[in-house]
Every structure is written in C-alpha cells, then in structure tokens.
C-alpha positions, 0 to 999 in steps of 0.5 A: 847848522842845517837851514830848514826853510831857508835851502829852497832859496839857496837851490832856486837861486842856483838854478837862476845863476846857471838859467842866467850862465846858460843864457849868456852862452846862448846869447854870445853864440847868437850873433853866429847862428844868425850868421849860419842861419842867414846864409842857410836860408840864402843857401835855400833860396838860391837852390829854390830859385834854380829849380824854378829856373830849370822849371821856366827853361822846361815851359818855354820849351814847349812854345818855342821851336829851339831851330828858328830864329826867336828873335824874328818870331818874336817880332811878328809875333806878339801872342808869342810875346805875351804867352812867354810873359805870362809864363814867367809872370806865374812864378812871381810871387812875395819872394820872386819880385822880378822875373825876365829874360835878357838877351844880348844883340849883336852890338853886345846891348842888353834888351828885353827878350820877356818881361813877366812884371805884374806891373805894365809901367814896370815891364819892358817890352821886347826889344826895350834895351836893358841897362844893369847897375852891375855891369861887369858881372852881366859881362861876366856871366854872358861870357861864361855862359854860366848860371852867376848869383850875386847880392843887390846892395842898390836897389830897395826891396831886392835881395839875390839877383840870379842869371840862369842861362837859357841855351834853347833860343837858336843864334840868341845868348839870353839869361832868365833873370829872377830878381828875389825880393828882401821880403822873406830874407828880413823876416827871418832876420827880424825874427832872429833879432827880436829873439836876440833881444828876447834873450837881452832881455832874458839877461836882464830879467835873470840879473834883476832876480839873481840881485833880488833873491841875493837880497832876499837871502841875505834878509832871510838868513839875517832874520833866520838867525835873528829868529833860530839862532842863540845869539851867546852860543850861535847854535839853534835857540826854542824858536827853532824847536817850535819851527821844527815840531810839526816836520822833525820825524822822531822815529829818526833821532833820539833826543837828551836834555843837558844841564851844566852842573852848580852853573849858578855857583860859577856865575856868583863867584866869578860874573855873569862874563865867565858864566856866558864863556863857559856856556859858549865853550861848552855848545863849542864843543858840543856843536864839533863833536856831532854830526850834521843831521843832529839838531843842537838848541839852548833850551835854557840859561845853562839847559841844551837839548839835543837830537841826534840822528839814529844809526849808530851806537847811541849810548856811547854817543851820549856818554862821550858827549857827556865826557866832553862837557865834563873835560870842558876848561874854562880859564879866568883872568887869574889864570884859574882854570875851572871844569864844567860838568853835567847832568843828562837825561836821554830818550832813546825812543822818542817817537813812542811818545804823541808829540814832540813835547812829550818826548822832550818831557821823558827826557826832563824827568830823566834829568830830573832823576840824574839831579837827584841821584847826585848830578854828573850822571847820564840817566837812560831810564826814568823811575817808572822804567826802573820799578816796572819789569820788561820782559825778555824776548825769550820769556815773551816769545815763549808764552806766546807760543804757549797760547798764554794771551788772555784778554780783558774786556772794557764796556762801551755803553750807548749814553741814550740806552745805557747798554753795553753794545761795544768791548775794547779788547786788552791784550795781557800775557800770563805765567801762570803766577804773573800778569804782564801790561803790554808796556812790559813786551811790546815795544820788544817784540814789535814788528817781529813774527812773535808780534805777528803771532801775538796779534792773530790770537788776539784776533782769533779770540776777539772772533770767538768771543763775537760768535758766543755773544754777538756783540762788537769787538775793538781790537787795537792796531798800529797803523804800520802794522798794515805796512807788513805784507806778512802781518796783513796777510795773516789778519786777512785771512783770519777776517776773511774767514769770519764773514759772518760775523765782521761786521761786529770786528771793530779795527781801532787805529791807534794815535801813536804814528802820523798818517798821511795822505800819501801812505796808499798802502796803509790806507787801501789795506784799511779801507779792504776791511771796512769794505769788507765789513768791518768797523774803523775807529780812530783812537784818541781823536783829538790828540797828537796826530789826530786832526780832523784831515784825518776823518777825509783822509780815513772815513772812519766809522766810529771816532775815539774822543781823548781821554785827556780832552774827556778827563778836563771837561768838567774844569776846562772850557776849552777842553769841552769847545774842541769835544763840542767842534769833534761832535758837532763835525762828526754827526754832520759826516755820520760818524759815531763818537765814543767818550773815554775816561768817564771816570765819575758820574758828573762827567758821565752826564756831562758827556750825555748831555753834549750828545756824545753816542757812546761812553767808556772809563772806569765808572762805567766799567774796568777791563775784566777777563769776562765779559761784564753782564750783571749790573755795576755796583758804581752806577747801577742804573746803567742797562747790562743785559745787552751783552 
C-alpha cells in the first residue's frame, strides 16, 4: 500500500536521524579536536614566539658591541639602558605580555638585564635581582644554554613562558624571556567550547524533532488510514480516489470495476458476518496478486476499483485477476465452503478520457454490460465500440496515402454581425463507398508517420481553402503533438510556407492531455506560431484540464467555451455563473470567446445576450464538405455572405 503525501515525512524524518547520527559522531569526536587544535595553535605559538625572539637577538645586535663587557656599559650607560627596553617593549602586545632579558651573576643570581614592560611598576630595572617560581627549569635552561618553553600554571593572565638563549653579551649567560599572555589561548578555547555546546544543543534540538516528527507520524498515519483505508478490507477506500484525482497520470494504468456476482444472496442465506469474510477474502487476494504501483480501492459494498500499472500483457492481467476472484473460498461455520464469482469491466486506455471520473464511468458501463450479457465475464468494449467499426492500420494507412482525406467545414459566426467569419476544419477519411469519424482511426494511428502524413494534408487543405476564400481556418491539435520533432518540422514548414495567409491559421489546442507549466518545449513551439501569425485557441475551455492558469500559461488568442457548460445554460444557474466568470476573465485579458453547441435559438440568444464573440453548434450550422454561404433554413436571419 503506497502512502502518497505521507513518504515526505518518512524521508524528512530519515534525514533528522542521520543529521542527528552525523552530529553525535561529530560531537564524540569533538573533545579531541580541541585536543588537536589546542596543541596546533601552542605549536604555532611557540614557532611565532622563536621568530620574534631570533628577530630581538638580530636588533640588539646592532646597539651592542658583542667584544665588551655589557654589563660595564650598561651600568654607566643608561640611554643604552633605555634603548635595549624599548626594543623589546615593541614586541609587546595582547599575546606577548612580558618581554625581558635575564642574566646570571657570578653568584648564580638571577637579575634584570632589560625589562621591556609598558607598565613602570611592573618593569625591573637593570641589576634588580630576579626570583622564578619554577626555579629548577631556569636552572635547567641556564645549564644547557638551550632555548626551554614550558607552561605557567601559577600566574593569572600567562600562558607559555619561553627562554631564548642570547650568546651575543661577552662574559654574560642571559635568556630573552617572552611571557605569552592566556589572552589569544582562551579565545580559541572559548570558541571551541561554545561550539561544543552548539553541537549539544544541536543533539538536543534533532532529539526534540525526531520525537515530534515521530509523533506526527504516527498521527498522520493513524488518520491516513482513518481517512484512506477500508476499515473491513484494509486496502484503499473513495476517500483516497478523490485524493488521487488531481495527481494520478492516467496515460500510466488502465483501471477495471470489479463486482462480486449474487453478494446479496450470500449475505441473506448466510449473515451479514460471512458476507464481510467473503469481501475481505476476496481484496486479500486481490491486494497479493498485484503489483505495488497498482492502486486497489473498495468503491462499494461488494464493488472494487483497480488501476494497474501499464507495462505488461493487460488483458491477461485482468483475466487472472478475474480467475482469482472466482476460485476465492469461503468456508462457513458448517463447513460449507462457497465460491465467489465476478463481473469486471475494464478501460484499457483511460487517459483518452477528460477526467478521472469519465474514465471510471467507461469502466461502470462495461460492468454494466458484462451484468447484462450474464454476469461472470470480463468485458473490454462497451456496445458503442462493438456497433462502431475501428479501422485496420493497413486500411487507414492506405487511404491516407491515396490522399482520401476530405474535410467538413462547421460555421463560426460573430453573435454582433450574425456572419460567418470562422470554419473548424473536421477531418473524415473516404473509401469511395464509406465515410470514416476520426473515432474509427486515430486513436490507431496516433503518433505514428501515417498520423504525421494525416495531419499535413489536413494543413495543406485548410491552406487551400484559406487562399480561395480568405476566410479563417481552425484545425485541431493535440498538444503532444508538438513533442514530436518530426511532426513540428513537417507542420513548420508547411506555415512557413504560407506567410501570407497565417494570420488566418487558426491552431486549436484540444482539452484531452493536461498542460503544465513546465512543458518548455510544447509551449515555445506553440507559441513560434502564434509569433508567427497564426491564432491560438484553447478547446473546451471550462472543462477537464482546462483552468484559467492556462490562459497565463498559453496566452491564447481565442478561448473555446464547453460545449457541456453551453448545452446547460438554459436549466443550470451554475453552468451559466462559470460561462459568466470565462467572460468576464477573458475580455479583462483580451481574448476572444466562441460558444459551442448552440443547438437552439433560445441558447442562441442567451449566449448573444452574455456577450459572448463568437458562436458555433448545430443551429447555426452542421459540419458539411463545402463551405456554407447561402443562408441556413433553421435560422434564416443569420448573415452568410461573409464566407
């Protein structure tokens, strides 16, 4: 059973657990990258620490002559004094807190050589004796005359002490001692912490959503099933059918109604308790021998509905399903065991249907159909299919080849004027004896070289007939028909060939396929020929897939009113507030509106009256070969001389 709506929650939740498992590695593994990078940053520190250092011994170089005794100048020299704590007073700053020079007497006391301190009260005057906490490294490092770093764990405000050997004073061992400052070492630990924490609280937060999305789930999936699910059966229920009109591509299933045979009899003679059994048995064992993209509902008391995906021998498909009901058992407290058996009545081609609900509707009458021909069948063809002849390919491909297509020709007329200043071209094909509908070949010939054929003749004659009488010509398209790169290069070429008469080509886009937004190709091609010239209606406007995004979407030129909208307007007020909405949206956008199915005169005014440009039905005139000049016997003051 497939959760459409509910596996976005399903996902989003996955992706907080591993966001929430990814986080916690992160977060174990954290207290050793502040391990790592505490001790890169001291590594850095130290190696910044030596240059300055190194960088020290090279000034103090320049002011102090290496073959004298400093310690005599120094004494009687107290600009030389001063000069030496300046130098090292410039490399103090927020890291570098103290910066000195040490030297060792010959009493082995520690005394200020230099003292470059900001501070006077903290700087020691030359001579001053010198007293470190950590006495034993000073001893250390004075003994191996080597550079020694090490950490201050008793002074507040200091972090790494370094001593840095200065072999340039004559006779004197002196250290330059650099004092780094906890300054630069806590903020980058303070930063790592507070990160630490972020990442806590990171846990914290993904903890409370995994638990609330948990939550939510299981709350959505109770009132899924509450709402989607048969409770007796456990497979889909009418509530999911509406939920899937609007999303559920036809073009990819076929769909059959399934109807138990004599339930009611097994419900009189044996309870309502072994009537639920034989219905739960029967969608068991349904629901286990399809596949997982087919869509299962009980429609009714003993009725089921059933899409099942394309992509495999279809017919076979719905006679084992068919086979399966009818060996369903059902055994009663008795022992009795009782058989089940059905009825179906399968669409195999859906989606040549407007709406979902049409679809379902074929499928109903072929039920219907099966019931009446003696129930325990399987019935793919209604009556009207039976009594109407389908072509062979071969016949259709031979009498288009033979250039048998001939055209009738249904006036459009300006409701002011009362002329006819429009045709719809109706394409029929011709044995010499027998006049075929395009019911009777093109759904076999569709999207096939004999269709592409098919359609540039119809073209070419609608040209013909533009040139001769100047007049405007609708020719009816499907709009994947401008998917075909073949198809729009032949259909191109003949409007390009034509220029000047296009602007009289009139491209009517059927309402039988869905059009988005998104189908750039479809809509740039169309809208080449309306740059072009040529004019752009919409179809059935009002109807199955047509809405008013398509009038944004499209920017047609003329809009084709339902004929369905059109044939209630008399009896059904709401039939003529939603012709009244198309109007009234249309003249705001500037496009013309054409009427269809005016089959009497008080439709024709009512029409006239709602403002409507344009009008087309039976009252005004039937589809003939030849056009319609002389005035119509119905309604004689209708205008014909514009054709």
């Amino acid at each position: 059973m497939r959760f459409i709506g509910i596996k976005k929650y399903i996902y989003f939740l996955f992706l907080i657990l591993i966001m929430f498992l990814l986080t916690v590695f992160i977060y174990i593994k954290f207290d050793n990258v502040i391990k790592i990078t505490s001790s890169e940053f001291k590594t850095l520190k130290i190696h910044e620490t030596k240059h300055n250092a190194l960088s020290i011994s090279h000034l103090l170089r320049t002011y102090i002559d290496p073959t004298k005794n400093i310690l005599q100048i120094l004494k009687n020299n107290e600009s030389l004094q001063k000069k030496l704590n300046n130098i090292l007073a410039s490399f103090i700053n927020d890291e570098n807190r103290y910066v000195y020079i040490i030297y060792q007497d010959n009493y082995h006391n520690y005394r200020y050589l230099a003292d470059g301190s900001l501070n006077p009260e903290d700087r020691g005057f030359f001579g001053q004796k010198f007293f470190p906490l950590q006495e034993e490294k000073w001893h250390r490092a004075f003994k191996s005359n080597k550079p020694t770093i090490f950490t201050q764990n008793k002074i507040n405000n200091l972090w790494i002490t370094m001593l840095y050997p200065l072999n340039i004073f004559k006779g004197v061992k002196s250290f330059l001692v650099i004092d780094l400052s906890t300054s630069a070492y806590k903020n980058i630990k303070n930063v790592l912490y507070q990160l630490r924490n972020f990442l806590k609280y990171l846990l914290y937060f993904f903890i409370g959503i995994f638990i609330l999305l948990i939550l939510l789930y299981a709350f959505l999936y109770t009132e899924y099933r509450r709402t989607f699910v048969d409770a007796l059966t456990g497979v889909y229920n009418r509530n999911y059918l509406k939920h899937i009109e609007k999303i559920i591509d036809l073009s990819q299933y076929t769909l059959a109604m399934i109807d138990l045979d004599n339930f009611k009899a097994i419900n009189d003679n044996y309870g309502h308790t072994i009537g639920d059994e034989a219905i739960k048995k029967v969608a068991k064992n349904i629901a286990a021998n399809i596949r997982q993209d087919d869509i299962l509902i009980r429609y009714g008391g003993d009725e089921f509905l059933l899409f099942a995906k394309k992509g495999r021998d279809m017919k076979n498909f719905y006679n084992r399903i068919y086979d399966i009901i009818n060996n369903t058992i059902i055994t009663i407290p008795d022992a009795t065991q009782l058989k089940t058996g059905c009825s179906m009545g399968v669409n195999l081609l859906p989606d040549r249907d407007n709406t979902i609900i049409e679809a379902i509707k074929k499928a109903d009458i072929k039920l219907y159909h099966a019931k009446k021909l003696g129930k325990n069948r399987v019935e793919y063809r209604d009556q009207a299919d039976k009594n109407k002849k389908i072509l062979e390919f071969d016949k259709i491909n031979h009498l288009i080849h033979q250039r048998n297509v001939i055209l009738y020709f249904q006036p459009i007329i300006n409701m002011k004027t009362k002329k006819i200043e429009k045709y719809e071209a109706l394409a029929r094909l011709y044995d010499g004896k027998h006049i075929y509908y395009p019911n009777q070949f093109l759904g076999t010939i569709f999207q096939t070289n004999t269709y592409r054929e098919f359609s540039k003749i119809i073209i070419q004659q609608a040209f013909e007939i533009i040139k001769n009488y100047q007049i405007s010509i609708s020719v009816n398209f499907n709009k994947s028909d401008f998917i075909d790169d073949a198809y729009y290069d032949s259909i191109k070429e003949i409007i390009e060939e034509n220029q000047k008469y296009r602007e009289l080509f009139i491209l009517e886009l059927l309402e039988n396929e869905e059009l988005k937004v998104d189908d750039e190709k479809i809509l740039k091609r169309i809208k080449y020929f309306q740059n072009l010239g040529c004019k752009i209606a919409l179809d059935d406007f009002g109807s199955g897939y047509s809405n008013f995004n398509y009038l944004l979407i499209l920017e047609p030129d003329i809009v084709k009113i339902d004929g369905s909208l059109i044939s209630q307007i008399q009896q059904s007020p709401n039939a003529k507030k939603i012709v009244q909405s198309i109007i009234y949206f249309t003249k705001y956008m500037g496009i013309e509106t054409i009427a269809e199915f005016i089959e009497n005169e008080d439709i024709f005014n009512i029409v006239k009256n709602l403002g409507i440009d344009y009008g087309q039905g039976y009252f005004i005139g039937k589809p003939c070969q030849k056009l319609q000049r002389e005035p119509f016997k119905i309604f004689e003051c209708i205008d014909t001389n514009a054709a």
